[in-house]
C-alpha positions as CSV (number, residue, x, y, z in Angstrom):
1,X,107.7,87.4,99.0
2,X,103.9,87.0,98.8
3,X,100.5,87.5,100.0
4,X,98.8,85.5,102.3
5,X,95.0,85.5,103.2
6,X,92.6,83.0,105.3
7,X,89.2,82.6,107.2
8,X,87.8,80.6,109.5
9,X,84.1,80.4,110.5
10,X,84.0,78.7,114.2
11,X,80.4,77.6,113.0
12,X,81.8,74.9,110.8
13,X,80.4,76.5,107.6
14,X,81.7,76.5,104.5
15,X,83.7,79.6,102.9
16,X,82.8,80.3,99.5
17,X,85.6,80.0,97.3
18,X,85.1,82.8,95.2
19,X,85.0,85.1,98.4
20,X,88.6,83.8,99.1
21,X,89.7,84.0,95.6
22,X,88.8,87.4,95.6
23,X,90.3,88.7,99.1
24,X,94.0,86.8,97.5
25,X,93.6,88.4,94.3
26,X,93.9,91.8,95.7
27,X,97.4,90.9,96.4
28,X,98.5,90.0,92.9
29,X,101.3,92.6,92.9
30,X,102.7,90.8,96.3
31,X,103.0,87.7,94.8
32,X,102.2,87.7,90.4
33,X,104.2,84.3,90.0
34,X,102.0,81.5,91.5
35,X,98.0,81.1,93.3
36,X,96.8,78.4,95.6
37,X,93.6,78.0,97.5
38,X,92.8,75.3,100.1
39,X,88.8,75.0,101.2
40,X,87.6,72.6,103.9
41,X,84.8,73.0,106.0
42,X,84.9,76.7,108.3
43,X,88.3,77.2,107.0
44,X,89.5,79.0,103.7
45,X,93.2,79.8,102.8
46,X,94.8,81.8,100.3
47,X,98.1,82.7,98.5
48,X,99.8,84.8,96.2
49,X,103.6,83.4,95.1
50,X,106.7,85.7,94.4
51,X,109.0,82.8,93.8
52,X,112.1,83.2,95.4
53,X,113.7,80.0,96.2
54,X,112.8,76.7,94.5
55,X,110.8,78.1,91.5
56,X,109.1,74.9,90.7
57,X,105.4,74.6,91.4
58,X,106.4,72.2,94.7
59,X,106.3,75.4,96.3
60,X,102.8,76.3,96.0
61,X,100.8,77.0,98.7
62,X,98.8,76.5,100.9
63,X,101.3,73.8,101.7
64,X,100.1,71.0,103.8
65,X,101.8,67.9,105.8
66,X,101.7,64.6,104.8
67,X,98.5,63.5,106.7
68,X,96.6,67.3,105.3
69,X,96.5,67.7,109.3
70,X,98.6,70.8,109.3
71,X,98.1,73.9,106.6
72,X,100.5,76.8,105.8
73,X,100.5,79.7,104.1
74,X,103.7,81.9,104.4
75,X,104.9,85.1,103.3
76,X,108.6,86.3,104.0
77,X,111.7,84.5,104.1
78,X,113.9,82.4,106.8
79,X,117.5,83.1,106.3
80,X,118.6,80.2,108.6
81,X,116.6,77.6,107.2
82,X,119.3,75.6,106.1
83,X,120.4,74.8,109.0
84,X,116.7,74.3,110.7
85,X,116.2,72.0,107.8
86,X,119.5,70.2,108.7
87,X,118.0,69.8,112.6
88,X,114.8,68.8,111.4
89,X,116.1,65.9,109.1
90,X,118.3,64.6,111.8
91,X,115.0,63.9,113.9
92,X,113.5,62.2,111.0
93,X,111.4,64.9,108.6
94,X,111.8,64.1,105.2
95,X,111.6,67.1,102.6
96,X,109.6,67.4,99.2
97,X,111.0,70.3,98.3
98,X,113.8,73.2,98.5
99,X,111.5,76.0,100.4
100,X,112.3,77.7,103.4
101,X,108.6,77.3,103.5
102,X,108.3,74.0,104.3
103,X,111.1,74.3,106.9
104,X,108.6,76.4,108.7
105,X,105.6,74.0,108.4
106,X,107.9,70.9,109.4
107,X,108.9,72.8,111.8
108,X,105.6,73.7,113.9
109,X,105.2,70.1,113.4
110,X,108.5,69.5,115.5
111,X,108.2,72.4,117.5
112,X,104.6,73.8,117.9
113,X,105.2,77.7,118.4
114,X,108.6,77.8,119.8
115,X,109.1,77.4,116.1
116,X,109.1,81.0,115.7
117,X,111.5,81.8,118.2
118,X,114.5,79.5,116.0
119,X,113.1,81.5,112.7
120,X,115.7,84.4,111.7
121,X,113.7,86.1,108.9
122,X,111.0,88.5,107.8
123,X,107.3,86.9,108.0
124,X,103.6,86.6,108.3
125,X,102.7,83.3,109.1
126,X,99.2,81.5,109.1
127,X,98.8,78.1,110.2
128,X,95.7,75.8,110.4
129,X,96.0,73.1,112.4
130,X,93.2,70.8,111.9
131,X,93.8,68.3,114.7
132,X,93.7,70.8,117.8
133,X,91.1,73.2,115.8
134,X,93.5,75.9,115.7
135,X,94.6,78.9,113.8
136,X,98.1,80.7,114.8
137,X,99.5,83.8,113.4
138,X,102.4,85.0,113.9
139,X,104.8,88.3,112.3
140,X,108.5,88.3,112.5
141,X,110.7,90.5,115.2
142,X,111.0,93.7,113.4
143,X,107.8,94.0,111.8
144,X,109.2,94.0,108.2
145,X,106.2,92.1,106.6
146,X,102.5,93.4,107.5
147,X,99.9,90.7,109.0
148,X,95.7,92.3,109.9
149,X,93.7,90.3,111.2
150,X,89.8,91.0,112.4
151,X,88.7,88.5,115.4
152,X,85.1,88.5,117.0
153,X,84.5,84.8,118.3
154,X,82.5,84.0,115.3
155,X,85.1,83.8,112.7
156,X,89.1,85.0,112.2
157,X,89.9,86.6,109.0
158,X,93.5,87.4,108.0
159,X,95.4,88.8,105.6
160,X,99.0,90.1,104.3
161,X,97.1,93.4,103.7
162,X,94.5,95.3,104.9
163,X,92.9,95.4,101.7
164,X,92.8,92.0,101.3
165,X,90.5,92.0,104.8
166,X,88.2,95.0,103.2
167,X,87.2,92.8,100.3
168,X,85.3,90.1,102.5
169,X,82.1,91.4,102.2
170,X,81.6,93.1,105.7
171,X,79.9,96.3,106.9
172,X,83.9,98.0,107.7
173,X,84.0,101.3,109.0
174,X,87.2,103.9,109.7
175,X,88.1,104.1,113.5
176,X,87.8,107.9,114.2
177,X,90.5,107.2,117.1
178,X,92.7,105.5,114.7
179,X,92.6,109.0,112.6
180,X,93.6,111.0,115.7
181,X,97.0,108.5,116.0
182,X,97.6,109.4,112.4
183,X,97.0,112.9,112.5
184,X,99.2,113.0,115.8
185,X,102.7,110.2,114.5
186,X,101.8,110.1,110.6
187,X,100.9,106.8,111.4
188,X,98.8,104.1,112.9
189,X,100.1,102.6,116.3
190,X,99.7,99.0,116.6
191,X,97.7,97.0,117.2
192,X,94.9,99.3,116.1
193,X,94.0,99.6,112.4
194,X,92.1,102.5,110.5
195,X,89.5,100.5,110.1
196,X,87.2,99.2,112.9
197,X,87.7,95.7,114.3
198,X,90.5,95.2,112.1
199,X,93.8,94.8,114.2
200,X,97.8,94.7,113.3
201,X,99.9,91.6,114.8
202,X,102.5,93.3,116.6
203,X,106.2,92.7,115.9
204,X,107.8,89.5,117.4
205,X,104.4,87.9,118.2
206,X,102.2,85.3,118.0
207,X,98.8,84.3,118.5
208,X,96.7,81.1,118.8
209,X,92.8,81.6,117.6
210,X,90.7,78.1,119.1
211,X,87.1,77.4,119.9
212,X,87.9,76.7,123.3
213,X,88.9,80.5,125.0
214,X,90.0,83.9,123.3
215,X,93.2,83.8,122.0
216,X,96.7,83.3,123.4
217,X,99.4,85.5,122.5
218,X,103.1,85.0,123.2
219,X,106.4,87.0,122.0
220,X,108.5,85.2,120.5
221,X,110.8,88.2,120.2
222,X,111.2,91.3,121.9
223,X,113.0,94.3,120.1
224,X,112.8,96.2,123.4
225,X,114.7,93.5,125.9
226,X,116.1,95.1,129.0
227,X,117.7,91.9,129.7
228,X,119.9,92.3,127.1
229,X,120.7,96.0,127.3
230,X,124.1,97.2,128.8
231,X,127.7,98.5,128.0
232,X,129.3,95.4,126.4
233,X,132.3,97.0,124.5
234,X,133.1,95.0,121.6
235,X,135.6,95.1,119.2
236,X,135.2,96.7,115.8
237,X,136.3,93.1,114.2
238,X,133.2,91.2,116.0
239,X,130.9,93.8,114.9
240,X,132.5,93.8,111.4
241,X,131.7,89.6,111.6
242,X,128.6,89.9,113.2
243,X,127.0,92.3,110.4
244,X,129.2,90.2,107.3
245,X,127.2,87.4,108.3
246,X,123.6,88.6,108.2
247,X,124.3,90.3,105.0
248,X,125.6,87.1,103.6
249,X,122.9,85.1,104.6
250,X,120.6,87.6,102.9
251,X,122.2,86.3,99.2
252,X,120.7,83.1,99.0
253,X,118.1,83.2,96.1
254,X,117.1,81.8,92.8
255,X,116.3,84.8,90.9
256,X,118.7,87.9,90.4
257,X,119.5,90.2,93.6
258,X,120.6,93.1,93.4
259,X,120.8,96.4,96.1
260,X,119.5,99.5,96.9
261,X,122.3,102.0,97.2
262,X,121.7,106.0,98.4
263,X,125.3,106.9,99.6
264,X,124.5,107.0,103.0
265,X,126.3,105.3,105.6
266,X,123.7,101.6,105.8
267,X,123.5,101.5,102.4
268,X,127.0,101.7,101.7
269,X,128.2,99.6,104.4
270,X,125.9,96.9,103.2
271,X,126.8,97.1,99.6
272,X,130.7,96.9,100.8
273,X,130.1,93.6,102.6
274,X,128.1,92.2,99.5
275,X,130.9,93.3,97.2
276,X,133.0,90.9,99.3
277,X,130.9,87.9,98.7
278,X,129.7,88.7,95.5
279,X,128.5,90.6,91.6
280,X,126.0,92.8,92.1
281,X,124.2,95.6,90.6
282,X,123.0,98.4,92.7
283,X,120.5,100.8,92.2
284,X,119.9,104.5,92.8
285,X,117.1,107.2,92.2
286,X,118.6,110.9,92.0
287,X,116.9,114.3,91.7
288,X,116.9,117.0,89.0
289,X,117.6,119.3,91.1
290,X,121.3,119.2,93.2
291,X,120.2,120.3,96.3
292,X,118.1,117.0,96.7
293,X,120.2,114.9,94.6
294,X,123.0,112.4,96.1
295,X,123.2,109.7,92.8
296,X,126.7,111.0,92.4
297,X,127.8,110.5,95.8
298,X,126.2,106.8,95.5
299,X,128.0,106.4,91.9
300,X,131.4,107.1,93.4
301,X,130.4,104.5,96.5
302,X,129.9,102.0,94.2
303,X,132.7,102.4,92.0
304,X,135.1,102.8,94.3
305,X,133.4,98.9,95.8
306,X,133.9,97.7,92.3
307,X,130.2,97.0,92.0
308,X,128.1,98.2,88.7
309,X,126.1,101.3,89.3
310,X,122.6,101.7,88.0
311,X,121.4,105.2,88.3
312,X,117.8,107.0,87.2
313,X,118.1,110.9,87.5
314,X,114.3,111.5,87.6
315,X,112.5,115.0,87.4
316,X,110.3,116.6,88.8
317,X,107.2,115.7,86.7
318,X,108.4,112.2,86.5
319,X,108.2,111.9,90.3
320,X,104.5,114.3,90.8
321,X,103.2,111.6,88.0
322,X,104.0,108.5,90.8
323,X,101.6,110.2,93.6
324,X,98.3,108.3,92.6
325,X,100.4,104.9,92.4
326,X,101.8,106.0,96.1
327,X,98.8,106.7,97.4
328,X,97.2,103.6,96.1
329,X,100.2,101.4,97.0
330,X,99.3,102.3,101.0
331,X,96.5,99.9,102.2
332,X,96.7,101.8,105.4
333,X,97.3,106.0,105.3
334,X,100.8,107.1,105.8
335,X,102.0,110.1,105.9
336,X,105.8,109.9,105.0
337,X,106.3,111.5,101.2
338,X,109.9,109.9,101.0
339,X,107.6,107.2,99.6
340,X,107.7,108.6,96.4
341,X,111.6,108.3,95.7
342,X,111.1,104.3,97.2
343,X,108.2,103.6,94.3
344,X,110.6,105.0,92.0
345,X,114.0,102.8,93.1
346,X,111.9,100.0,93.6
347,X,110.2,100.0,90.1
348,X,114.1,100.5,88.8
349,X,115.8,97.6,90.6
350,X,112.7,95.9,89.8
351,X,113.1,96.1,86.0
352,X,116.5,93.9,86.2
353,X,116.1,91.5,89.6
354,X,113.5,90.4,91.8
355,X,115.1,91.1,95.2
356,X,117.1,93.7,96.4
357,X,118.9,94.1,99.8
358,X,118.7,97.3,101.9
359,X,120.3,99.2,104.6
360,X,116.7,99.8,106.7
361,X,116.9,99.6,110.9
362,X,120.3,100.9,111.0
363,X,118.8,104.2,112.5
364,X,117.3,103.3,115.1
365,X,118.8,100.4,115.7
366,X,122.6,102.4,116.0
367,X,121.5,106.0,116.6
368,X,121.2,107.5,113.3
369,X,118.6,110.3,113.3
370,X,119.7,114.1,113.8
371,X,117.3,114.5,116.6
372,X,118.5,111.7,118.7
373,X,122.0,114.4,119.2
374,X,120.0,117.4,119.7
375,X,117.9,115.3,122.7
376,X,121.5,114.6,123.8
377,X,122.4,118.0,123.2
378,X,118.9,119.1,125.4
379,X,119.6,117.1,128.1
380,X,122.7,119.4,129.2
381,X,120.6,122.6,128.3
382,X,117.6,121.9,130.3
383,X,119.8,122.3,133.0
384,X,119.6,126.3,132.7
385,X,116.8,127.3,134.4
386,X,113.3,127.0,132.3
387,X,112.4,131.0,132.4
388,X,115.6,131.7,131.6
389,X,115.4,129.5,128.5
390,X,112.1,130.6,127.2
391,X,113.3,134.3,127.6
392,X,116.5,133.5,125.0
393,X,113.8,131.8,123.0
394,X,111.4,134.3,123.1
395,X,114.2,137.0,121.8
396,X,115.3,134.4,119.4
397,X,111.7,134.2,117.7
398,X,111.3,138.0,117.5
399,X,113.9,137.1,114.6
400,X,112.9,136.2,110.9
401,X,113.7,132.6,110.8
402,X,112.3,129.4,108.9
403,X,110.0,127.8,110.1
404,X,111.9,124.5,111.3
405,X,114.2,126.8,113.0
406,X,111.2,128.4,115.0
407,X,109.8,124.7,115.6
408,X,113.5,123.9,117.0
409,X,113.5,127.0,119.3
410,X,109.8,126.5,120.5
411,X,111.3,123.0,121.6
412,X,113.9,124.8,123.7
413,X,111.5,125.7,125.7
414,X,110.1,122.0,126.9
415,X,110.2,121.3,130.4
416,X,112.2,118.4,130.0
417,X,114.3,116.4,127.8
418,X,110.8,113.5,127.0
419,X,108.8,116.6,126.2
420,X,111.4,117.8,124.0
421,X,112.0,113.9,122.7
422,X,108.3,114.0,122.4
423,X,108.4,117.0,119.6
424,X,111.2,115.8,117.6
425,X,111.5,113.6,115.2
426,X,109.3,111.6,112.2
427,X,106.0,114.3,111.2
428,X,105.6,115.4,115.4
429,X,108.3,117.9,115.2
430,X,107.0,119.0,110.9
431,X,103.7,119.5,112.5
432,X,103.7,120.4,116.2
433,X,101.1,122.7,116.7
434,X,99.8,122.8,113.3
435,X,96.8,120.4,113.3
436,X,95.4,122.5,116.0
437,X,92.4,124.4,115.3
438,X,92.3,122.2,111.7
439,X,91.5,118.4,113.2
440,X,88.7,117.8,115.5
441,X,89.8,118.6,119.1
442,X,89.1,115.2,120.5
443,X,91.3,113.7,117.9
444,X,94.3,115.9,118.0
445,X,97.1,116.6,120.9
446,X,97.4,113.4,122.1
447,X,100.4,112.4,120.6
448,X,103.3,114.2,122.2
449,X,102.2,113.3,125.7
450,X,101.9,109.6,124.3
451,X,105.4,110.1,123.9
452,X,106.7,112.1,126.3
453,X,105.3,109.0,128.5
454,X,106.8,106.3,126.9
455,X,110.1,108.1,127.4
456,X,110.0,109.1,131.0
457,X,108.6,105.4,131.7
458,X,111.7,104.0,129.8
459,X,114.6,105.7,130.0
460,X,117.5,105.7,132.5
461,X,118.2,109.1,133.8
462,X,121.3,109.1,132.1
463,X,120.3,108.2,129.0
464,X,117.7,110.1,127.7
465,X,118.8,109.1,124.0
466,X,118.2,105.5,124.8
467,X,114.6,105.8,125.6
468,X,113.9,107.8,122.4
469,X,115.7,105.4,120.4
470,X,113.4,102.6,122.3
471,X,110.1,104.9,120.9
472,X,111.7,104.6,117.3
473,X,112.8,101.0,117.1
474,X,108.5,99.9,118.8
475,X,106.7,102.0,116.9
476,X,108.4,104.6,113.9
477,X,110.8,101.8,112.4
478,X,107.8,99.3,111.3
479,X,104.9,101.6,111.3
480,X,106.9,104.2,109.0
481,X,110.0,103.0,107.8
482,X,109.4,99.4,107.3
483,X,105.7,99.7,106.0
484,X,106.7,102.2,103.2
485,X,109.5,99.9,102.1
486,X,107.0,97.0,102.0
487,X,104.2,98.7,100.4
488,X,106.4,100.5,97.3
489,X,108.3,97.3,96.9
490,X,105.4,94.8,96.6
491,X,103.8,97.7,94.7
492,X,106.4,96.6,91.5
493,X,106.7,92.8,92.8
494,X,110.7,93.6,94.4
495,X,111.3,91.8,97.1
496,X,113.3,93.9,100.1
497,X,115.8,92.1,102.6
498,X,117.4,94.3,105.5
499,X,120.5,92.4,106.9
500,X,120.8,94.9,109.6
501,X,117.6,93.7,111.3
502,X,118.6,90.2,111.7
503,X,118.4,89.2,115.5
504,X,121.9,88.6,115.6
505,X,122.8,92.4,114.9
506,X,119.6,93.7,116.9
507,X,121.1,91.6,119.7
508,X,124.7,93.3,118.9
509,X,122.9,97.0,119.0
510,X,121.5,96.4,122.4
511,X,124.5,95.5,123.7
512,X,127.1,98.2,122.5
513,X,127.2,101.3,125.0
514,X,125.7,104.6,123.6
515,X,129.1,106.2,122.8
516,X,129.4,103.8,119.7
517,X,126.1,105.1,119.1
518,X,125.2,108.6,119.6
519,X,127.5,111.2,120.6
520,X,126.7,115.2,120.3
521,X,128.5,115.8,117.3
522,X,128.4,112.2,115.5
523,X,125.5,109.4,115.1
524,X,126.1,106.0,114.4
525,X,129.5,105.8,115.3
526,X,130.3,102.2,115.3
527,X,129.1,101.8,111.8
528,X,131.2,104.7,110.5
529,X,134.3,103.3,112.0
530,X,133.8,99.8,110.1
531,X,132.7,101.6,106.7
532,X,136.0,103.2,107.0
533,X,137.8,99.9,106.6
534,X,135.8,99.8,102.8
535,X,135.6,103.7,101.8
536,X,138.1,106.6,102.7
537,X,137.2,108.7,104.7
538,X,136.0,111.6,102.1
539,X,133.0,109.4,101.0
540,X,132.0,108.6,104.6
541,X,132.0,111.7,107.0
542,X,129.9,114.0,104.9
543,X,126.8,115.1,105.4
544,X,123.6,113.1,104.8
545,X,120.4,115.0,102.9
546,X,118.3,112.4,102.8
547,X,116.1,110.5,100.4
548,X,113.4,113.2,100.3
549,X,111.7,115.2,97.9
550,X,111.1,118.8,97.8
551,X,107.4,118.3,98.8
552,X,106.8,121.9,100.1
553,X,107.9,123.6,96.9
554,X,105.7,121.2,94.3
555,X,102.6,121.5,96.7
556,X,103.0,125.7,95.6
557,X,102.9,124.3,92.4
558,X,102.2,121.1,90.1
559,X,100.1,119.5,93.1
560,X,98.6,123.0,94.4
561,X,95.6,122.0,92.8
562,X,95.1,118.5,94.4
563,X,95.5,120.8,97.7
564,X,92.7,123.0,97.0
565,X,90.7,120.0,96.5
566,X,90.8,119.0,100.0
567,X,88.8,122.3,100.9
568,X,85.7,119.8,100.3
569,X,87.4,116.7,101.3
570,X,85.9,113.5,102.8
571,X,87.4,114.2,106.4
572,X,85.4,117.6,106.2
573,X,82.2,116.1,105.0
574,X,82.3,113.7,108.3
575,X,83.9,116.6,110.2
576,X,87.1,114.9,111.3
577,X,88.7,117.8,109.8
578,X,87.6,121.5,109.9
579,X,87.0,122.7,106.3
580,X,88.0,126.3,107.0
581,X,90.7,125.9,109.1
582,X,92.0,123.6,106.4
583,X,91.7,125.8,103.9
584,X,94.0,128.4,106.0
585,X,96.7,125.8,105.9
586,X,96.7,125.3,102.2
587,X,96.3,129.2,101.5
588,X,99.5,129.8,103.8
589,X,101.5,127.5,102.3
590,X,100.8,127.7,98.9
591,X,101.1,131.9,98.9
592,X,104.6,130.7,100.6
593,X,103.8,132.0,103.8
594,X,103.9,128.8,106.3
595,X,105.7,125.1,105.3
596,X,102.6,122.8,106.0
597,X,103.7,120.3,103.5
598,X,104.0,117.3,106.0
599,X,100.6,118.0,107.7
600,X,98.8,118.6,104.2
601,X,100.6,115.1,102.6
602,X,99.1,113.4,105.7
603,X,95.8,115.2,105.2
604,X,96.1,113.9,101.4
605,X,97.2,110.7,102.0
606,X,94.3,110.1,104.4
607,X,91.2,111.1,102.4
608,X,92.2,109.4,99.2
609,X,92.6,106.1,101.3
610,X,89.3,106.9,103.1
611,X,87.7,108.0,99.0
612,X,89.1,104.9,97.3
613,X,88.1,102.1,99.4
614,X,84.7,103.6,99.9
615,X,84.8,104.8,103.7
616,X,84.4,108.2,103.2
């Protein structure tokens, strides 16, 4: 893993190296092994090495061609490159070195972009080639591994992180619009950016920067590909196959691996596939406190796979201390707290191997979130009559309950089952309703019909799940999920590899019919069948908490004071936020009376990223 940054002035004028050097070096942590820097007149390019495979300095980059026609700088790895680097020597490339990276450069040489389309892997990709006076980016199909980039027809600058892009001396500025998208999905849609003129590369695509006409972007991937959805049933032994082979392709390193192992169904079923290939250790954060704590559960996984278990039961003050290093770790705001926990496995694995293999995409790619049954669940209740169903909610409310139970009875009330998709799931359905009268009314509200859109535009009326799942896989898997893994991970220097988002078993999920996905009363049901062939039963069908922390009791106490802080925050100052009706979120849930933790960790989140790179 590592950190890749590069600009290029269409005037022909020469970057100043000490510029570059200093955009890179904000990336140390991404890549503390190795530095290379390549200057030539308009264009500058810059790396940060994790080394991974081939640890000798023939790995360094910017890597170029023989003839310094063709310039590379690469972050990520290509699982398959063995046998691209096979192809490619058959039609005459000879190699310098063991890299996957050079695979990739010898291979736009061969190829040109349909390069990326052979590539199975996680990447950000820059290439400068010299001889048609062009730049191309491209980011791999998921989105596992970030890639910013700020285009204006005078110059491209790009970089592995959006700090990286912030340190080129420019007048930058916060997108106010950008802030509403937070404030509405707890995080930033692509392409836009929190900062203006500063854009994301979108999952699966490319894009070639010349003098000659604005750029051209192609897909080289498509998570969301009707062509290949349908209702193939397949056998439990191919999907057993299909999986076994992206996990073991996911081994191949030169420094020690080892795995991330919560107890949950991905987890496990990745570790039980790597325990039939090979040693590893695997790694595990648990609570203080039982009713968040799972490392036992994961212990008893492990040992009955016969792999070592290496377990950290933290406490509550250990994990409160970690919220600067959280906050700072995040280049772009995000609001999901669970990022606290990762930091903390991360910086454990981290202390014995250099990569570690997770269970990430499994959710949405197989139907693993609790909402996804209650929109099936909807789907057959919207069929009563809508006054009739806000009269049973109505009655229902005039009963004490907690407030998610009120959130989930205010749902039943939606006027159909994308409305109620559309206030479910990741921070929507934690803070429906309660940014009102706090953000600034042209930022806020937007969201849920965003949503509610998307899913009425893409799903078959028979599968409402389907078109929720769709939302999650474009937009919550790598603007949530796989960001926070990314950012706590590079944060210690770990690299992360998720087996379950090769293209081979993204390609399997689209094809299996929902009812090995999602069924009323059971979520990902293909991938609990095949666990069962590793685990008994008792350590599979139980009941998942979740790697979260207890955020709404420690913001009534060690980190009430950092809430009353953001009475006077930045975001009031520019009047994003309203001051008072902020401060009547944090007075009702500290005195216990409301659970605005999600919202208020958002709120957080966003003016200490806005305070510490000076854009407040």
């Amino acid at each position: 893993m590592c950190g890749i940054f590069g600009v290029w002035f269409l005037d022909g004028r020469l970057p100043r190296a000490g510029d570059v050097e200093r955009a890179r070096d904000t990336m140390v942590s991404r890549g503390p092994d190795d530095a290379g820097i390549h200057i030539e007149p308009g264009v500058g390019l810059a790396h940060r090495r994790l080394s991974i495979i081939d640890l000798t300095p023939a790995g360094r980059m910017p890597m170029a061609d023989e003839e310094e026609t063709t310039f590379l700088v690469f972050n990520g790895e290509v699982y398959n490159f063995a046998e691209l680097r096979s192809e490619l020597e058959t039609l005459g490339h000879r190699f310098r070195t063991r890299t996957d990276s050079e695979v990739v450069l010898r291979g736009y040489r061969e190829w040109g972009v349909e390069v990326f389309n052979r590539l199975d892997g996680m990447f950000a990709i820059g290439i400068w080639d010299r001889r048609r006076q062009e730049m191309i980016l491209a980011r791999d199909a998921a989105g596992e591994k970030p890639l910013f980039y700020a285009w204006d027809r005078r110059r491209l600058i790009f970089g592995s992180t959006l700090d990286s892009i912030l340190a080129w001396k420019e007048p930058w500025s916060v997108d106010e619009e950008a802030v509403g998208d937070y404030l509405g999905f707890g995080f930033v849609r692509a392409p836009r950016t929190a900062v203006s003129g500063v854009r994301k590369m979108l999952p699966g695509t490319y894009a070639v920067f010349s003098t000659r006409a604005e750029p051209r972007v192609g897909t080289h991937f498509a998570m969301l590909d009707p062509a290949r959805a349908g209702e193939q049933a397949l056998s439990l032994d191919e999907v057993e196959d299909r999986v076994r082979t992206a996990v073991h392709s996911r081994l191949v390193a030169d420094v020690p691996l080892g795995a991330f192992l919560s107890g949950g169904v991905d987890s496990s079923l990745v570790c039980a596939l790597i325990a039939k290939a090979r040693e590893v250790r695997t790694y595990t954060i648990g609570f203080d406190d039982p009713r968040y704590d799972e490392s036992r559960h994961a212990r008893a996984v492990a040992e009955h796979l016969g792999l070592e278990s290496v377990t950290r039961v933290i406490s509550e003050a250990e994990v409160l201390a970690e919220v600067p290093e959280v906050l700072r770790a995040f280049d772009e705001p995000m609001a999901d707290y669970s990022a606290l926990p990762t930091l903390a496995v991360s910086r454990l694995a981290r202390s014995e191997v250099t990569v570690a293999v997770t269970g990430d995409g499994a959710d949405e790619l197989f139907g693993g979130y609790r909402y996804y049954s209650a929109v099936r669940g909807f789907a057959a209740y919207a069929r009563v009559p809508a006054p009739l169903r806000r009269a049973v909610a109505a009655a229902a409310g005039r009963v004490a309950m907690s407030d998610r139970v009120d959130r989930a009875l205010q749902r039943t009330r939606c006027a159909d089952v994308a409305e109620f998709f559309a206030n479910s799931g990741f921070f929507r359905g934690a803070v429906a309703g309660g940014s009102l009268g706090v953000v600034r009314p042209d930022l806020v509200g937007r969201a849920p019909g965003i949503v509610a859109s998307f899913h009425r535009g893409s799903s078959p009326p028979a599968d409402p799940v389907a078109a929720g799942m769709a939302w999650d896989v474009a937009n919550t898997l790598p603007e949530a999920w796989l960001c926070k893994v990314d950012r706590c991970s590079m944060a210690v220097s770990l690299e992360t590899r998720a087996p379950l988002l090769s293209k081979d078993v993204i390609h399997l999920a689209q094809r299996l019919p929902m009812r090995d996905k999602v069924r009323i009363d059971q979520r990902k049901v293909v991938l609990r069948r095949l666990l069962k062939r590793y685990l008994p039963e008792e350590l599979v069908d139980r009941p998942k908490q979740g790697f979260t922390p207890p955020m709404a009791r420690w913001m009534r106490g060690e980190l009430a004071p950092r809430l009353e802080k953001l009475r006077s925050s930045a975001l009031a100052e520019r009047g994003l936020v309203s001051a008072a009706g902020l401060g009547s979120l944090v007075t009702e849930h500290v005195d216990g009376r409301a659970d605005h933790a999600q919202l208020l960790w958002s709120v957080l989140a966003l003016d200490t990223w806005m305070t510490d790179r000076g854009l407040a």
